[in-house]
C-alpha positions as a Markdown table, in Angstrom:
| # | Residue | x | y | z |
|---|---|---|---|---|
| 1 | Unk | 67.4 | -29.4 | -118.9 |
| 2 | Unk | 69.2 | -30.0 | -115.6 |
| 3 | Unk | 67.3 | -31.3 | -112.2 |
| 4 | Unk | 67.1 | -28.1 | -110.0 |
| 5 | Unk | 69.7 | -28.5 | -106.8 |
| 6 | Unk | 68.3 | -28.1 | -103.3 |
| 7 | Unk | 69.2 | -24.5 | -102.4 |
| 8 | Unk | 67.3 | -24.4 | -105.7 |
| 9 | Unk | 64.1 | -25.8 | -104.8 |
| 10 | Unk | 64.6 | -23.6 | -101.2 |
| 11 | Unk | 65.0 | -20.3 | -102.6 |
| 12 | Unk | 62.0 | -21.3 | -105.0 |
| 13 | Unk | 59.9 | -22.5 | -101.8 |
| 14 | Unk | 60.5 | -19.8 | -99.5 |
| 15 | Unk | 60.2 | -17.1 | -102.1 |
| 16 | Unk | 56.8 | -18.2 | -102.7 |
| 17 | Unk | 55.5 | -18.5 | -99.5 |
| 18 | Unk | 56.9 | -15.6 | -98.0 |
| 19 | Unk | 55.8 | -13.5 | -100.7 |
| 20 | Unk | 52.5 | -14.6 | -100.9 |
| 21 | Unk | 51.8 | -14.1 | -97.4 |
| 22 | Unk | 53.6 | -10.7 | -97.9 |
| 23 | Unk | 51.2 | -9.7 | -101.1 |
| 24 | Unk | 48.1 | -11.0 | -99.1 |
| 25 | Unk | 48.6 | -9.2 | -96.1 |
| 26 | Unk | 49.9 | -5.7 | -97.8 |
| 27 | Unk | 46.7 | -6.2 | -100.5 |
| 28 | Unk | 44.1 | -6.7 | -97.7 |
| 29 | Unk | 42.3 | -8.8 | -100.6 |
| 30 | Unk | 39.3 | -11.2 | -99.7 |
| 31 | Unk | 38.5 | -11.7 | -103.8 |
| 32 | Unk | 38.9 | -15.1 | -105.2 |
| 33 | Unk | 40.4 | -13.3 | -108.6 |
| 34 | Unk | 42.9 | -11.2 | -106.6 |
| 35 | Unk | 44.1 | -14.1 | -104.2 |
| 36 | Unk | 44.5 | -16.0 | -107.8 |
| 37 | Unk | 46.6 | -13.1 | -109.0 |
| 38 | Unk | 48.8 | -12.6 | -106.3 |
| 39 | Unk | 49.6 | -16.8 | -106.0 |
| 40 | Unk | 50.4 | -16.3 | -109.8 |
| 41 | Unk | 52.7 | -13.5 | -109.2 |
| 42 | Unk | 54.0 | -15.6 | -106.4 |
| 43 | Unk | 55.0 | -18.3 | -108.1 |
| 44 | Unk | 56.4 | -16.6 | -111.2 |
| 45 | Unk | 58.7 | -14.7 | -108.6 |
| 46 | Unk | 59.2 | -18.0 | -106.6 |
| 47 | Unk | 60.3 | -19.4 | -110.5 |
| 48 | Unk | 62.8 | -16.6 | -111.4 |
| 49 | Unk | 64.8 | -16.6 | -107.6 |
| 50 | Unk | 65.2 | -20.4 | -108.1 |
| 51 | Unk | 66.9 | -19.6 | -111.9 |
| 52 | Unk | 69.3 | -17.3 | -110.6 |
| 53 | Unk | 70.8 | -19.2 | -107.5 |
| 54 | Unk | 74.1 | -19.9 | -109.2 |
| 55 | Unk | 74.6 | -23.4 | -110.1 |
| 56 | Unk | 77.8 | -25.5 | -108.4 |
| 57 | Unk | 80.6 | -26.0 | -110.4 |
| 58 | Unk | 79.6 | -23.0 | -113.0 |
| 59 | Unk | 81.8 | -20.5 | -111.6 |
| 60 | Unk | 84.4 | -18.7 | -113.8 |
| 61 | Unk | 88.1 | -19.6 | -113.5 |
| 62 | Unk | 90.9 | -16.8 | -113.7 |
| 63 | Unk | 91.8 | -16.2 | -117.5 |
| 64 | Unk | 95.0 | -18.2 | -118.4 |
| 65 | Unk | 98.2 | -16.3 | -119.1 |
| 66 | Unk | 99.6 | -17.5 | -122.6 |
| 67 | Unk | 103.4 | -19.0 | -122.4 |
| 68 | Unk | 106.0 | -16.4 | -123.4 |
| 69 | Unk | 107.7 | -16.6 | -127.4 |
| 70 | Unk | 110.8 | -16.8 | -125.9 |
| 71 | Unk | 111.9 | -19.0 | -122.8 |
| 72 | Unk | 113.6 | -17.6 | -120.3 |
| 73 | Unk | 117.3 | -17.7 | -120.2 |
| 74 | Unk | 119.3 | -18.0 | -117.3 |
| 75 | Unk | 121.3 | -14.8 | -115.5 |
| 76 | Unk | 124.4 | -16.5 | -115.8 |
| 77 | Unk | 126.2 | -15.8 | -118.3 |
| 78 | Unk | 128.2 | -18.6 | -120.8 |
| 79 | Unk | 131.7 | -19.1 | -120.6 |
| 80 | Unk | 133.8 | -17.3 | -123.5 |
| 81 | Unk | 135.1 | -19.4 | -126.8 |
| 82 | Unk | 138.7 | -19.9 | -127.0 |
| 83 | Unk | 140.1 | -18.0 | -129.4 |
| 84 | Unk | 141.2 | -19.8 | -132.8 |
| 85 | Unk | 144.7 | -18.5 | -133.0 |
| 86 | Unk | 145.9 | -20.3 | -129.9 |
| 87 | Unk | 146.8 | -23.8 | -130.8 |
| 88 | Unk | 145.0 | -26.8 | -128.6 |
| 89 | Unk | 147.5 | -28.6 | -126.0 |
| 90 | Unk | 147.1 | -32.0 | -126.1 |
| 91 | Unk | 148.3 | -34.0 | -122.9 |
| 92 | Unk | 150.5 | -36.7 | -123.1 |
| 93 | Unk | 149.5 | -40.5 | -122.5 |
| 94 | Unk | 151.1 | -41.9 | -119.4 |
């Protein structure tokens, strides 16, 4: 299992304490069992934001293209064969 980063543990942190105080104040409880359920409840929702903070280096790259069957050919076009009736001129050695 891999160590939790720091914006990690933050999220974690900050999601439990502000939603404790949050539950606690909204609840108006003074119980010992009810302040126990809403610091559970706390902490499993303090557990589940630190999960899901996306983890560096994890993010998706683009989908590679695959390479074309046929390479590309140039827009120029080649130069004509001479034609085999015409007989080949050979220069002369000076």
């Amino acid at each position: 299992m891999p160590r939790p980063t720091a914006a990690q543990l933050a999220y974690g942190s900050c999601t439990v304490i502000f939603s404790t105080l949050a539950m606690l104040l909204l609840s108006q409880t003074s119980s010992g069992v009810g302040v126990a359920i809403i610091a559970l409840a706390a902490l499993a929702l303090g557990l589940l934001v630190a999960m899901t903070v996306p983890l560096p280096g994890k993010r998706q790259t683009a989908v590679e293209q695959p390479a074309p069957a046929e390479p590309l050919r140039a827009s120029v076009p080649a130069p004509a064969p001479a034609p085999a009736s015409e007989p080949v001129r050979e220069r002369a050695a000076s």
